[in-house]
MIDOSE-1310 file (N, C-alpha, C; in nm, 2 decimals, decimal comma, always signed):
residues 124
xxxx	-0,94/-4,44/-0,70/-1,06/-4,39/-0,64/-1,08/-4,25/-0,68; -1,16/-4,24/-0,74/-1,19/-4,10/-0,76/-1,30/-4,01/-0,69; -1,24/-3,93/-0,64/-1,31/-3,78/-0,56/-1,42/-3,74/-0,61; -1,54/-3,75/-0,53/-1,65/-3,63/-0,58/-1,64/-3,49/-0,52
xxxx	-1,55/-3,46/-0,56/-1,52/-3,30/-0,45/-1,52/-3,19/-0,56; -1,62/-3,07/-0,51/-1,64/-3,01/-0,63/-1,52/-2,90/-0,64; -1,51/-2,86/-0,79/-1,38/-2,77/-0,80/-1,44/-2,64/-0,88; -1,36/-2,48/-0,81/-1,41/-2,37/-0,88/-1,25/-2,30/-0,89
xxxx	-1,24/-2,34/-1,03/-1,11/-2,26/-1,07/-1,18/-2,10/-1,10; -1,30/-2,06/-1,11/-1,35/-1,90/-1,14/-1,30/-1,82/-0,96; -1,23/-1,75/-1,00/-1,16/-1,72/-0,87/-1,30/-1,57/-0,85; -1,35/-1,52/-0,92/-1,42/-1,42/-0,89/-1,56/-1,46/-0,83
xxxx	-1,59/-1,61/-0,80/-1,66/-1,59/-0,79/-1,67/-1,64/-0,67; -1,55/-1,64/-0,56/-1,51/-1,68/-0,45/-1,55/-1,58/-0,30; -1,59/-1,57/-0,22/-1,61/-1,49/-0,16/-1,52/-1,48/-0,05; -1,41/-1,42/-0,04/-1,31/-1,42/+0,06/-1,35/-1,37/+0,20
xxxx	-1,40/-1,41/+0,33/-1,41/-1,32/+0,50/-1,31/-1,24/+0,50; -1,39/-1,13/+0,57/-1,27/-1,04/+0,58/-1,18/-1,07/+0,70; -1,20/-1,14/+0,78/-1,06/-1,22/+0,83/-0,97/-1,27/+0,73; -1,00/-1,31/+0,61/-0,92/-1,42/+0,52/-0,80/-1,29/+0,45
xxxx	-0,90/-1,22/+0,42/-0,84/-1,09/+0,33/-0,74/-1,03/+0,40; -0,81/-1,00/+0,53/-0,70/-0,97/+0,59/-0,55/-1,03/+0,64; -0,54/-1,13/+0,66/-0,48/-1,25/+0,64/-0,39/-1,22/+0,51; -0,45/-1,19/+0,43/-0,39/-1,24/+0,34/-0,31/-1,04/+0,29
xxxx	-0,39/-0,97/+0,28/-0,32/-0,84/+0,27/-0,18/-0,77/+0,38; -0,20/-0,87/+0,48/-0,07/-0,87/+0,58/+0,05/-0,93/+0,51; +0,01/-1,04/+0,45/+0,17/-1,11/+0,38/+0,19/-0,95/+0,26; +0,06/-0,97/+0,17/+0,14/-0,83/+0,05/+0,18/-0,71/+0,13
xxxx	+0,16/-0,71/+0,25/+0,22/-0,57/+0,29/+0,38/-0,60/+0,33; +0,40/-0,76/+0,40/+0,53/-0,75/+0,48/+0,62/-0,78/+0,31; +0,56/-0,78/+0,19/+0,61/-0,81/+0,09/+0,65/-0,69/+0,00; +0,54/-0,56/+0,07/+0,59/-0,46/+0,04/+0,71/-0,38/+0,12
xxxx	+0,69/-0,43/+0,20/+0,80/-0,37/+0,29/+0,93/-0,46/+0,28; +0,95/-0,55/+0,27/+1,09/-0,61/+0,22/+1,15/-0,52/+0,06; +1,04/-0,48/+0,00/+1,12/-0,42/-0,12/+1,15/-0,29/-0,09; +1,06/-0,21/-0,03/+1,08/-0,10/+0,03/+1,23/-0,10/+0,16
xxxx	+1,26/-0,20/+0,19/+1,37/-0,16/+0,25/+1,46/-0,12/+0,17; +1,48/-0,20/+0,05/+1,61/-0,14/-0,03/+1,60/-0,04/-0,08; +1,50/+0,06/-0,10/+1,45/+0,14/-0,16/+1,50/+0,27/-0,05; +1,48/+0,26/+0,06/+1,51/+0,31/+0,16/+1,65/+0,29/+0,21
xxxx	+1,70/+0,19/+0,20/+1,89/+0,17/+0,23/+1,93/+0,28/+0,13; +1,88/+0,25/+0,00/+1,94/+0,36/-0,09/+1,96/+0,47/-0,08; +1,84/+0,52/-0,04/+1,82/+0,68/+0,02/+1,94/+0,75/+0,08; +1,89/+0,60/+0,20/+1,97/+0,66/+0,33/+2,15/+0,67/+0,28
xxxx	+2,18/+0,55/+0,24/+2,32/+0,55/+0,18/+2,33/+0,68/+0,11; +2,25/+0,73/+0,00/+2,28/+0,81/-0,10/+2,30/+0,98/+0,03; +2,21/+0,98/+0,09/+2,21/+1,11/+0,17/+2,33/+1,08/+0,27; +2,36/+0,99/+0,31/+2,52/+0,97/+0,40/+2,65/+0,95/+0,32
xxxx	+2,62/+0,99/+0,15/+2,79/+0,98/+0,08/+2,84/+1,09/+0,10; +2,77/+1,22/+0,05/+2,76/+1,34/+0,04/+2,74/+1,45/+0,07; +2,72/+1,61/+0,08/+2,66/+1,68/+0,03/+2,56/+1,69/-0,10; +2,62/+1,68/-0,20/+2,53/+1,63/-0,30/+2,45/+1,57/-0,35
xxxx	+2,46/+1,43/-0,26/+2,39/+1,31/-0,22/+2,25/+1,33/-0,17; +2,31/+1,43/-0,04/+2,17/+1,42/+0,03/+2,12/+1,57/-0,02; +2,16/+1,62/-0,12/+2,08/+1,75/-0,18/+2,00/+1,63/-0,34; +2,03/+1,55/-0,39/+1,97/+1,46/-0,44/+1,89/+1,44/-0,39
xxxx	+1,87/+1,33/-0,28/+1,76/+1,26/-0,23/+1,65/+1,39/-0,16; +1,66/+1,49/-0,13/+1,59/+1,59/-0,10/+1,53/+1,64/-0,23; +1,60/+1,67/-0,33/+1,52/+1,69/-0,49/+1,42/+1,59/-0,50; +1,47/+1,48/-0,50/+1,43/+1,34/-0,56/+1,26/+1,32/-0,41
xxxx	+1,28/+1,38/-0,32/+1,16/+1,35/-0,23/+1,08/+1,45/-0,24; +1,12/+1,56/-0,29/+1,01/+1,69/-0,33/+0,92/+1,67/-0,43; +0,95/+1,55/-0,53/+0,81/+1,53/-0,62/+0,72/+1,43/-0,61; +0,55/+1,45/-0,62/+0,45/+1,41/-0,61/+0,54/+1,24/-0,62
xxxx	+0,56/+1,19/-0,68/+0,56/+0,98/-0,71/+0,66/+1,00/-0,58; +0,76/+1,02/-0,56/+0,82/+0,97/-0,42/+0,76/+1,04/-0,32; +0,68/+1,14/-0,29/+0,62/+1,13/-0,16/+0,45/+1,00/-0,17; +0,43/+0,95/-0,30/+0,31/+0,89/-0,29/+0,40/+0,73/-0,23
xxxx	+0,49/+0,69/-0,34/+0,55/+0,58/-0,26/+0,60/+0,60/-0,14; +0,64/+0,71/-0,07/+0,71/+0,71/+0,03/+0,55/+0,67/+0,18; +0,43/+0,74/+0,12/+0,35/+0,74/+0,20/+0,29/+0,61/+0,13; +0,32/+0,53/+0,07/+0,25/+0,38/+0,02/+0,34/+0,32/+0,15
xxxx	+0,45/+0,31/+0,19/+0,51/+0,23/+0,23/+0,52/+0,27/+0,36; +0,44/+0,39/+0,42/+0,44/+0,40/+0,54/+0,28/+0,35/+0,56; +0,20/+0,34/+0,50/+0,08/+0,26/+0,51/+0,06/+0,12/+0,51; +0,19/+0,07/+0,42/+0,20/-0,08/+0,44/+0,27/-0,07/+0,60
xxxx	+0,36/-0,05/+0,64/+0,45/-0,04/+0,75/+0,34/-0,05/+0,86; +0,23/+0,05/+0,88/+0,11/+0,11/+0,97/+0,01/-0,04/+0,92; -0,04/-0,14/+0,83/-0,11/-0,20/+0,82/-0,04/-0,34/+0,91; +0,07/-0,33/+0,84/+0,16/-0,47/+0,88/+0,15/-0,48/+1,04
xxxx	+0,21/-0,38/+1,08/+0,19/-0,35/+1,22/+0,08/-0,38/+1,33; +0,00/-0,30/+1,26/-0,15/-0,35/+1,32/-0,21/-0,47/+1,35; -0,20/-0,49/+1,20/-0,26/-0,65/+1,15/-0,20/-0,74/+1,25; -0,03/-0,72/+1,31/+0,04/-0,83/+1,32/+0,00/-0,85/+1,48
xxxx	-0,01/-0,70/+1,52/-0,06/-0,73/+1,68/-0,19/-0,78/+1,70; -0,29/-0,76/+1,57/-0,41/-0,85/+1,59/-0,41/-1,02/+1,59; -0,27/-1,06/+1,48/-0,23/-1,18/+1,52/-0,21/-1,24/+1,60; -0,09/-1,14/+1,69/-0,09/-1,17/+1,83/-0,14/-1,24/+1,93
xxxx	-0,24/-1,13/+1,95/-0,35/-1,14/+2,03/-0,42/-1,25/+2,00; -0,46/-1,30/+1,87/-0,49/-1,44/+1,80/-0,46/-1,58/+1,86; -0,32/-1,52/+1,84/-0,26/-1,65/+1,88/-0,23/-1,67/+2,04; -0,26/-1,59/+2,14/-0,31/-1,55/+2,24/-0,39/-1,64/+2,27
xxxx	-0,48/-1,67/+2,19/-0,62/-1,77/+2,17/-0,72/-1,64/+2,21; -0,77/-1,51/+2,22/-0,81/-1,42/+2,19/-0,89/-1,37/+2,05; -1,05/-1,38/+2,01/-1,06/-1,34/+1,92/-1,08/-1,45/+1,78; -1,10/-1,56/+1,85/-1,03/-1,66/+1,71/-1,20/-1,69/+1,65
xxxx	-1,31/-1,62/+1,71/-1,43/-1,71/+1,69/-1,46/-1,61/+1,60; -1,57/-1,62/+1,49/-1,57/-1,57/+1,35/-1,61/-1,44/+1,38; -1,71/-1,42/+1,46/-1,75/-1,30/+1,47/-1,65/-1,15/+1,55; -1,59/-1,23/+1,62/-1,48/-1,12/+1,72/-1,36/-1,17/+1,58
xxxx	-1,35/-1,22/+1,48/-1,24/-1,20/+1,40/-1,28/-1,11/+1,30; -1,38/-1,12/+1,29/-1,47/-1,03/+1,19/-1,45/-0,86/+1,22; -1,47/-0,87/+1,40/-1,50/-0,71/+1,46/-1,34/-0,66/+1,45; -1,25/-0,74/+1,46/-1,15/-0,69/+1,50/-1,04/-0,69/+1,36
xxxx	-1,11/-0,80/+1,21/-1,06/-0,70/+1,12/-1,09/-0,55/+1,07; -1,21/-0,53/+1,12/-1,26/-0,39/+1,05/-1,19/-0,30/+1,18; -1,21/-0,32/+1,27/-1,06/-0,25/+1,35/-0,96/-0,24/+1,36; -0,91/-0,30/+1,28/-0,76/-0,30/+1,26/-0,77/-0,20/+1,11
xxxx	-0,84/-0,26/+1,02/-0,85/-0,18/+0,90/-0,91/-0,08/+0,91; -0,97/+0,02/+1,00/-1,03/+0,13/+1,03/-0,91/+0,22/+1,11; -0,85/+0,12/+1,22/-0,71/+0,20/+1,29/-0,61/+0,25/+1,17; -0,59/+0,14/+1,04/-0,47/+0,16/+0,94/-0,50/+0,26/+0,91
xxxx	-0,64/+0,27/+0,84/-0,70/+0,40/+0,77/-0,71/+0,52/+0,82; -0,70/+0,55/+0,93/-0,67/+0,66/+1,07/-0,49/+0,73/+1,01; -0,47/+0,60/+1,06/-0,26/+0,59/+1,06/-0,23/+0,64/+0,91; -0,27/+0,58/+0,80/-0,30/+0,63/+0,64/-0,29/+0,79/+0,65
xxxx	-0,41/+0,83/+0,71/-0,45/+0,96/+0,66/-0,32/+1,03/+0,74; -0,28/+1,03/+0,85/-0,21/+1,10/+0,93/-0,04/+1,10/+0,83; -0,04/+0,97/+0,81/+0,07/+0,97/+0,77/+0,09/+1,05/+0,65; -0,07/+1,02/+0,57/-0,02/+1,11/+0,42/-0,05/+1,28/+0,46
xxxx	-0,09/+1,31/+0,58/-0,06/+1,43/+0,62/+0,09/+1,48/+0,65; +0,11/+1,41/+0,76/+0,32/+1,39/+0,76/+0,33/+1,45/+0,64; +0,36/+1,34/+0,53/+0,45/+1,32/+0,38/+0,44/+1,41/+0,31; +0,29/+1,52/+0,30/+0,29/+1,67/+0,25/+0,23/+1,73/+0,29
């Protein structure tokens, strides 16, 4: 039996809801934060061998690429977060109809971008 079901392998021409996106930007965040743990054990390890250690990791956090990763990963951290308590509440049965999923991605993504700026204030 063969399917009449139409197929679009052109992925650009797909139009993802921003519920979907968001959705889907919460896994690459909790994906960036599983690698960023190691990244951060390291640190912390390296600043708890020594003196030297943690005069390293203080060199090594004084230049521009580790305070940008350092504040990438506190943005994923701040998105994940967010996003996850809007899940929550989701699964709450709260929010699940298109339009309150619609309101409540751009506020969640408007709170991150709040949390973003603060944070990359912290970092420098």
């Amino acid at each position: 039996m063969k399917k009449q079901r139409p197929v679009n392998l052109d992925l650009q021409t797909i139009s993802l809801p921003l519920p979907g996106l968001a959705s889907i930007l919460h896994r690459i965040s909790g994906v960036i934060m599983f690698v960023a743990t190691g990244i951060l054990m390291w640190f912390f390890a390296e600043s708890l061998s020594s003196p030297l250690g943690f005069a390293n990791v203080q060199d090594i956090m004084s230049s521009f690429l580790a305070k940008f990763v350092f504040w990438g990963i506190l943005t994923a951290l701040a998105y994940h977060l967010v996003v996850g308590v809007r899940h929550i509440i989701m699964d709450m049965g709260y929010g699940e109809e298109l339009d309150s999923a619609n309101t409540t991605a751009r506020i969640s993504m408007v709170i991150t971008l709040i949390l973003s700026v603060l944070a990359g204030v912290w970092v420098w």
